[in-house]
Backbone bond lengths (Angstrom), bond angles and torsions (degrees), N, CA, C in turn:
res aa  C-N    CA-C-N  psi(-1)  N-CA   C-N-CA  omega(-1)  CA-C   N-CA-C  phi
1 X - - - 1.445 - - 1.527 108.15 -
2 X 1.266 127.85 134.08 1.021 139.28 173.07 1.274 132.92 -117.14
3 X 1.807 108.44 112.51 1.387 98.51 -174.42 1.737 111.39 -119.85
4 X 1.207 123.35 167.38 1.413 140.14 178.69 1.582 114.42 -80.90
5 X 1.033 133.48 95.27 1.497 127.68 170.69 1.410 121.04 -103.53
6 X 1.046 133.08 -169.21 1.232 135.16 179.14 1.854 105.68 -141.12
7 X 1.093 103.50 132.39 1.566 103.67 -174.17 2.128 101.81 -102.12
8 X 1.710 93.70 126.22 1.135 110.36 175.54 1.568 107.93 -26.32
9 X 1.757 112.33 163.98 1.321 126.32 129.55 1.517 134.88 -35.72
10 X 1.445 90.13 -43.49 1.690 90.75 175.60 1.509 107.47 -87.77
11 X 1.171 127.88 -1.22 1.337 115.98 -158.59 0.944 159.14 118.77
12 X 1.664 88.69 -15.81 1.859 101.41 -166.61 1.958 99.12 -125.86
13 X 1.232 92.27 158.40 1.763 114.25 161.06 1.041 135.15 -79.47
14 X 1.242 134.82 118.24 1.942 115.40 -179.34 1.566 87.94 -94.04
15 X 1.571 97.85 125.11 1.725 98.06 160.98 1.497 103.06 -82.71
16 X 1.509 113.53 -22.04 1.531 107.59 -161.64 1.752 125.48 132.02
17 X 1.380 118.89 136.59 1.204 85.43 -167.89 1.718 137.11 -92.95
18 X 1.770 105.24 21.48 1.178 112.50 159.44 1.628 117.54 -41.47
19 X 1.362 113.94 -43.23 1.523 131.00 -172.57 0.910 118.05 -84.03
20 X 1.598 128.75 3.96 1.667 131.22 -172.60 1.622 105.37 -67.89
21 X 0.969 95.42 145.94 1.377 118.31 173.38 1.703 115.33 51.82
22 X 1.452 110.95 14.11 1.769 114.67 165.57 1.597 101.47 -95.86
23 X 1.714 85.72 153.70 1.524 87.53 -175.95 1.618 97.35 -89.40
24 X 1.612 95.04 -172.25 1.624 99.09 178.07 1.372 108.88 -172.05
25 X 1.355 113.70 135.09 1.650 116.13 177.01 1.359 121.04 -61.11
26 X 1.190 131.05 119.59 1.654 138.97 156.32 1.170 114.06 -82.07
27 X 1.281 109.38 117.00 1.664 121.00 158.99 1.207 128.83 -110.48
28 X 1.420 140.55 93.28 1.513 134.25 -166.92 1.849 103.78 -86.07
29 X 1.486 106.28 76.69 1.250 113.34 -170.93 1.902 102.26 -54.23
30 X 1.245 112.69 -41.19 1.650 95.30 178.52 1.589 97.87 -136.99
31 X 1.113 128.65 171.43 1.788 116.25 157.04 1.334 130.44 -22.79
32 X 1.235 157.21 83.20 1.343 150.15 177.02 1.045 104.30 113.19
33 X 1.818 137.04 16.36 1.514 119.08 -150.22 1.521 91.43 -144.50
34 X 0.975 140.08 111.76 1.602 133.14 -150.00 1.456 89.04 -132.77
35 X 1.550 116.02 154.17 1.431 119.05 150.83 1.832 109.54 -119.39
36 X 1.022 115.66 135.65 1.652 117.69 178.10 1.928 98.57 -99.74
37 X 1.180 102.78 140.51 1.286 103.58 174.56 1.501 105.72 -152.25
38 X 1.623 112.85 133.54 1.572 123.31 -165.61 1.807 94.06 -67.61
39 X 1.235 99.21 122.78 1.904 94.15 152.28 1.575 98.01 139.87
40 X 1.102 106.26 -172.09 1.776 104.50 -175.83 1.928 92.13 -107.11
41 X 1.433 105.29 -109.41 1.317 124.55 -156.13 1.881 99.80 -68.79
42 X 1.396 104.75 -37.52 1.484 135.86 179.59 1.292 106.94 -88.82
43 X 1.039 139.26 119.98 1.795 136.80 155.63 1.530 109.42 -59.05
44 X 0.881 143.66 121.92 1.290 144.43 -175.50 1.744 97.73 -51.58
45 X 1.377 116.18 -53.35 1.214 95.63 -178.95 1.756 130.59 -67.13
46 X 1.368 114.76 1.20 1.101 125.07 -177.38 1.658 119.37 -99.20
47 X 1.965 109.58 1.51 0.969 132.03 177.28 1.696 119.11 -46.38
48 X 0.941 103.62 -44.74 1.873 117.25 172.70 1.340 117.13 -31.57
49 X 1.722 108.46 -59.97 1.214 140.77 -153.91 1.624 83.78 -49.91
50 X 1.101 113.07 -72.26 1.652 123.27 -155.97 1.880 90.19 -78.73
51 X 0.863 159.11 31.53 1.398 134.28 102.56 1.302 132.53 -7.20
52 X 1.299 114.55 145.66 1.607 104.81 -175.60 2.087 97.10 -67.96
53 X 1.780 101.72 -62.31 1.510 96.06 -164.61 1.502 96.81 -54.40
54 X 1.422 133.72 -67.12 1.403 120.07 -157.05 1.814 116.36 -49.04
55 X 1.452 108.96 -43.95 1.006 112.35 157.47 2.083 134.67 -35.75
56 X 0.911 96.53 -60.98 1.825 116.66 155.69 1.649 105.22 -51.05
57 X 1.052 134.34 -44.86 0.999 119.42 -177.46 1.279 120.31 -78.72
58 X 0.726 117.82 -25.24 2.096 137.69 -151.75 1.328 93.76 -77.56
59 X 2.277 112.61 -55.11 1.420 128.87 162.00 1.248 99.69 -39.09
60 X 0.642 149.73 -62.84 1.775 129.73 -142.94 1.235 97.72 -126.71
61 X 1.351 129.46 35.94 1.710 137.74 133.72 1.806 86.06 -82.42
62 X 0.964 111.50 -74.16 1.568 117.22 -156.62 1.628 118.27 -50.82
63 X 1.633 106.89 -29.54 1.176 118.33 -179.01 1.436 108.73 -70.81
64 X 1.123 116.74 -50.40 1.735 126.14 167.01 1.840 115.44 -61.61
65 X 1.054 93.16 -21.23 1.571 88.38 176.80 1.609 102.25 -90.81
66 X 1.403 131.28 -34.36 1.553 129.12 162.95 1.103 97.76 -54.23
67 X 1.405 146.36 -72.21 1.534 134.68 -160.40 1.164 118.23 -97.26
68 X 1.395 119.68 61.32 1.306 152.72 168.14 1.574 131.43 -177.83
69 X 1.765 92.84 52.76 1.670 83.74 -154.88 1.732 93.70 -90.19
70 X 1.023 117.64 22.70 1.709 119.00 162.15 1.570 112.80 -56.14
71 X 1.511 132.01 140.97 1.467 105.93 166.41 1.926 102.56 -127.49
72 X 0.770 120.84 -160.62 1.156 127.17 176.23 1.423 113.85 -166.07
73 X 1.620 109.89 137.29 1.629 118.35 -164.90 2.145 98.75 -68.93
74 X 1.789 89.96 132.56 1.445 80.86 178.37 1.700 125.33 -55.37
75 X 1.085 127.96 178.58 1.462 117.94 165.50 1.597 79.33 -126.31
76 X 1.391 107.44 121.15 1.395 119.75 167.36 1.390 125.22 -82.52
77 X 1.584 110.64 -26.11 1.898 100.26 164.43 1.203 110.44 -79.29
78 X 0.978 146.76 -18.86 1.267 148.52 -164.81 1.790 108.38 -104.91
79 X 1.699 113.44 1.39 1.355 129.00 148.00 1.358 119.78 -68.18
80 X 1.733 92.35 -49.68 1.806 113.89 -158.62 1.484 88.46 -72.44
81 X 1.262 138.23 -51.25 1.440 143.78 171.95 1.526 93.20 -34.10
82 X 0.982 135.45 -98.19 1.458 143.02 -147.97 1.456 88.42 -48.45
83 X 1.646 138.32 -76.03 1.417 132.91 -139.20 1.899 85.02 -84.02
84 X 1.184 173.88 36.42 1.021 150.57 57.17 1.483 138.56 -34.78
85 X 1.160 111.69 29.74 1.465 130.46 173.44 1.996 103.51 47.50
């Protein structure tokens, strides 16, 4: 959802006061181009990640991707073959 605000004199945004007093990540991905994200050090939505199981898993995505850092060019008909039965 996208809305239009206007940023104070002093500087600042009211998101509103559902959001008072939570912190939140700023990212000024380019000049003028910001991302807001609920949470402090952690984005709340990125909370999962650090789970023990999701966590465990993520390891041993990464561990298999170190000991296999060979790749090979896909063959994409022979994708389209498989996901069309």
């Amino acid at each position: 959802m996208s809305t239009i605000m206007t940023i104070g004199s002093s500087g600042q945004l009211e998101l509103g006061k559902k959001y008072a007093g939570q912190q939140v990540l700023v990212d000024e991905v380019q000049p003028g181009l910001w991302t807001i994200k609920l949470g402090g050090q952690i984005p709340d939505n990125e909370c999962w990640l650090h789970e023990p199981e999701a966590r465990a898993r993520l390891d041993r995505a990464v561990r298999w991707a170190e000991d296999h850092p060979e790749t090979a060019e896909t063959d994409l008909d022979e994708f389209e073959r498989r996901i069309e039965g």
